[in-house]
C-alpha positions as a Python dict, from the first residue, in 0.01 Angstrom:
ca = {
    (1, 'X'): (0, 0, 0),
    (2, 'X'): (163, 155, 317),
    (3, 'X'): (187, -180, 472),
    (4, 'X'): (322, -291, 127),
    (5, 'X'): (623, -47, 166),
    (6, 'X'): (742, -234, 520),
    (7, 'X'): (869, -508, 357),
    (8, 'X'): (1103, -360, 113),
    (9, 'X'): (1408, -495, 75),
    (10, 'X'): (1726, -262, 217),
    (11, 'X'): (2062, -300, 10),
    (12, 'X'): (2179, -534, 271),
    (13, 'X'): (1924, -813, 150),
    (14, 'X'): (1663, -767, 487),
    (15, 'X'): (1353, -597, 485),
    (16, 'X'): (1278, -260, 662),
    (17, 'X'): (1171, -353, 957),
    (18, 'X'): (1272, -575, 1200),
    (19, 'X'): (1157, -1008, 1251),
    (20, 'X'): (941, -920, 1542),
    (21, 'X'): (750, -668, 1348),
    (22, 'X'): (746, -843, 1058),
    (23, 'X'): (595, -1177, 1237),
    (24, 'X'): (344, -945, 1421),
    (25, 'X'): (195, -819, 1077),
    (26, 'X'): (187, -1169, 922),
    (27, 'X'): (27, -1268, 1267),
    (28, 'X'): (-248, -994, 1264),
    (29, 'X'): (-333, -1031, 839),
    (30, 'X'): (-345, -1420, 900),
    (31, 'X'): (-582, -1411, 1197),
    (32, 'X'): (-913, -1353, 997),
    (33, 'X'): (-799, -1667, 757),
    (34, 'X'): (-816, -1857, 1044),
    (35, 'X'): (-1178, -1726, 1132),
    (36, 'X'): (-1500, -1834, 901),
    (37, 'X'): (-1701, -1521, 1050),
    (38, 'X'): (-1441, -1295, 855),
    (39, 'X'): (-1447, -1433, 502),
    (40, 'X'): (-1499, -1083, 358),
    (41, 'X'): (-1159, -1026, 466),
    (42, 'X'): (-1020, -1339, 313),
    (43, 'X'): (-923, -1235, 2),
    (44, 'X'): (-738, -875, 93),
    (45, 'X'): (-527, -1084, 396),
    (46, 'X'): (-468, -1441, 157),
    (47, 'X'): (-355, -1148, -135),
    (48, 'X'): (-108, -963, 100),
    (49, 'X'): (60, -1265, 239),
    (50, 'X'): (124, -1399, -106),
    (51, 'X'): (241, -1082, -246),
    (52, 'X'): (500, -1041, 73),
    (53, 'X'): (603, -1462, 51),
    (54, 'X'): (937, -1400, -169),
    (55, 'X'): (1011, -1071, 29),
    (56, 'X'): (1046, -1266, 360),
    (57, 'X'): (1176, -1573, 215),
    (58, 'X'): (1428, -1381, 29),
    (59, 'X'): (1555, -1205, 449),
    (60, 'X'): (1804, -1501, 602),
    (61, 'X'): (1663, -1362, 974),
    (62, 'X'): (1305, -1501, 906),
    (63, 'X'): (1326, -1903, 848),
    (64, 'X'): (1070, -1992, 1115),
    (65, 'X'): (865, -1676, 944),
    (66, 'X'): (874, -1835, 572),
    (67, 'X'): (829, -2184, 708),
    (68, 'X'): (510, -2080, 916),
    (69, 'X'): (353, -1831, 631),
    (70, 'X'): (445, -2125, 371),
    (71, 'X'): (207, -2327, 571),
    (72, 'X'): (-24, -2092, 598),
    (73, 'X'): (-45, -2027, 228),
    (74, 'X'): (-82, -2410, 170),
    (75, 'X'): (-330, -2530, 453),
    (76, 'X'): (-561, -2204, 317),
    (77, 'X'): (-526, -2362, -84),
    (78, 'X'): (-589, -2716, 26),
    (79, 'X'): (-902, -2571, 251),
    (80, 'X'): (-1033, -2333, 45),
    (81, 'X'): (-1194, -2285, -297),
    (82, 'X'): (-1321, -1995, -496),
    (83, 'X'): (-1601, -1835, -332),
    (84, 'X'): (-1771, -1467, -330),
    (85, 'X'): (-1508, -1397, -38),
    (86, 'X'): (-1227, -1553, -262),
    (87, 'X'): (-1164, -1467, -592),
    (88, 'X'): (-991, -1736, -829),
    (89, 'X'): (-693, -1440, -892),
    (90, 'X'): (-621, -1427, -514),
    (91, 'X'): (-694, -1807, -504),
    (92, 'X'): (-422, -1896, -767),
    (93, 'X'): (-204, -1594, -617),
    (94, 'X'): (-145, -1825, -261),
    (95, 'X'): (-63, -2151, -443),
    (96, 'X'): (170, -2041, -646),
    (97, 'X'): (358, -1819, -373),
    (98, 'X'): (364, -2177, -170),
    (99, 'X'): (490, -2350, -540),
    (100, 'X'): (795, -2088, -628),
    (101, 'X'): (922, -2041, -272),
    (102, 'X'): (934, -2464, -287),
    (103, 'X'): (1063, -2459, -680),
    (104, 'X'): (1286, -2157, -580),
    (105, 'X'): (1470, -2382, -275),
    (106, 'X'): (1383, -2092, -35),
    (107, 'X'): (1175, -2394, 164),
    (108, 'X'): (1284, -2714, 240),
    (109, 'X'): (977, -3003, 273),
    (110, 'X'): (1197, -3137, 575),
    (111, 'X'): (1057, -3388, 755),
    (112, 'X'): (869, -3107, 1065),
    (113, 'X'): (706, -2923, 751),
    (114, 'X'): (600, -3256, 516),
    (115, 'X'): (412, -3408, 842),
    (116, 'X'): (233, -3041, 868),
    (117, 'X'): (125, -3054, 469),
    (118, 'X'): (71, -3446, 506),
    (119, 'X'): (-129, -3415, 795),
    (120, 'X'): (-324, -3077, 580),
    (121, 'X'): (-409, -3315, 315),
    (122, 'X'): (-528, -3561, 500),
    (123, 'X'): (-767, -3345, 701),
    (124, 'X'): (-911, -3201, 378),
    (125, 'X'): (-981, -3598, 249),
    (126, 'X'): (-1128, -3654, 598),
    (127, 'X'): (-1350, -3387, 587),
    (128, 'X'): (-1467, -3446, 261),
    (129, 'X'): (-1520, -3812, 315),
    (130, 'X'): (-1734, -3730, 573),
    (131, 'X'): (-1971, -3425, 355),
    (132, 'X'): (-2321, -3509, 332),
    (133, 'X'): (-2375, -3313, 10),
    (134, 'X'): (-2205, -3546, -268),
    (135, 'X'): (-2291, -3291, -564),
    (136, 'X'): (-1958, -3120, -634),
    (137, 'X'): (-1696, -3372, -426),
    (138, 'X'): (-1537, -3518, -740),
    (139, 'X'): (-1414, -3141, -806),
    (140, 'X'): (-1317, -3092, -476),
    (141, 'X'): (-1119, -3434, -468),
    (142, 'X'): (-932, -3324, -807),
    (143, 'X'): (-830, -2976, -633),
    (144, 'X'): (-638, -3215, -339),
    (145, 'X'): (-507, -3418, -563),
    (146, 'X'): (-405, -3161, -758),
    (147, 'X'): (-285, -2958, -489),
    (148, 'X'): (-62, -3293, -371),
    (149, 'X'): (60, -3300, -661),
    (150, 'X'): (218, -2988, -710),
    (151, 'X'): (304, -2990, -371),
    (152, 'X'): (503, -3347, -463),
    (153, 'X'): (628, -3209, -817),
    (154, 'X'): (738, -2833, -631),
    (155, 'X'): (923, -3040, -340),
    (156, 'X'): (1138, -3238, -606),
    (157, 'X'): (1217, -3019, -859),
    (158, 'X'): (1573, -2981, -718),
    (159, 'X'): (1646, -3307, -821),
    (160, 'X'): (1488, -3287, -1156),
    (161, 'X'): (1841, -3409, -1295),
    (162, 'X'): (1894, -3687, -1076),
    (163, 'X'): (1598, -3961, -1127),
    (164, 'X'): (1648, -4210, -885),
    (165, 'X'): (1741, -3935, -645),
    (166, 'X'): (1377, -3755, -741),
    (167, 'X'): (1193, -4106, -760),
    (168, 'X'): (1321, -4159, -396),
    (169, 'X'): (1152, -3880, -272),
    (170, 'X'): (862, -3908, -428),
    (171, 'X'): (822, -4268, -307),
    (172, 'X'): (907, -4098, 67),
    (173, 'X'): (611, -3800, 63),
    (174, 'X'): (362, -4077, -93),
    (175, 'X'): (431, -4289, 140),
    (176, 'X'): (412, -4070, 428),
    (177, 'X'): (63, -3945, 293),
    (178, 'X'): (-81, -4312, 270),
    (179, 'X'): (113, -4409, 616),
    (180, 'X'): (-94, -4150, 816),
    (181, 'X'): (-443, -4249, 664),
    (182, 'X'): (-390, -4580, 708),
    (183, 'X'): (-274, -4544, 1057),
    (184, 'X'): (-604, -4281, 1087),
    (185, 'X'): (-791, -4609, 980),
    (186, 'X'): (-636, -4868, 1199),
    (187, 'X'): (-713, -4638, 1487),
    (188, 'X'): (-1084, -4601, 1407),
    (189, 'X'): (-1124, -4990, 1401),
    (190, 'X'): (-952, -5060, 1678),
    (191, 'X'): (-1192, -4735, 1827),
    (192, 'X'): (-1518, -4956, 1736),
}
């Protein structure tokens, strides 16, 4: 709750303490989502960083903050799935943070930040492609496309009023998506 209370927002729109505080917390709570030895702490760190997304998208100074803690909240949905470290709540808690800050226009899917969430997905796929226990893949499969989806939908919704505008970029993300694993594919033939 104390750590909570740093990232209230002042009058003046920015939060109470300054970016290179701010990006040090985010830095030390993501840390353990990046380690598999620490998934007890999964849930408490995924929670927090969700909780604080609109807070630091909401503070002008932090764009390379939101950008990199969007993709955090993404690559951890697309990875992860409910476990007894991760709690469907918490789970449902990171994906939509990632879905309103797209929806909300506080992130742009520019070109830097599709390639990161393209290349996500497509790691994911890979990895499951290549699991040796087949018994619950179909469900996995559904979250990614699932996940894509949303991702696709979120990423668009600006442009819900203009069709061809919204069909465009759809057509653009899908075809950046198929582009990389059939490049992925080319390069492992040529590799053999």
């Amino acid at each position: 709750i104390l750590l909570q209370k740093c990232f209230f927002v002042a009058s003046n729109g920015e939060i109470l303490i300054d970016a290179e505080t701010c990006r040090k917390i985010i830095d030390t709570v993501t840390h353990p989502l990046r380690d598999a030895s620490k998934q007890e702490l999964h849930d408490g760190c995924l929670s927090f960083l969700a909780q604080i997304m609109p807070v630091i998208c909401s503070d002008g100074r932090l764009t390379e903050l939101h950008r990199a803690l969007f993709g955090t909240l993404f690559d951890f949905s697309v990875h992860n799935v409910v476990s007894e470290h991760l709690s469907e709540d918490t789970l449902w808690e990171a994906t939509t943070a990632w879905q309103d800050a797209l929806s909300g226009e506080d992130i742009e899917l520019d070109g830097q930040l599709l390639a990161r969430c393209v290349n996500t997905i497509d790691e994911r796929l890979a990895a499951l492609a290549g699991r040796a226990d087949q018994a619950d893949i179909l469900v996995l499969l559904e979250r990614v496309a699932e996940l894509t989806a949303k991702l696709i939908a979120c990423a668009t919704e600006s442009h819900k009023h203009d069709r061809p505008k919204r069909c465009q970029q759809v057509d653009a993300m899908l075809r950046e998506l198929f582009e990389k694993r059939t490049v992925e594919l080319q390069r492992q033939t040529d590799e053999t």
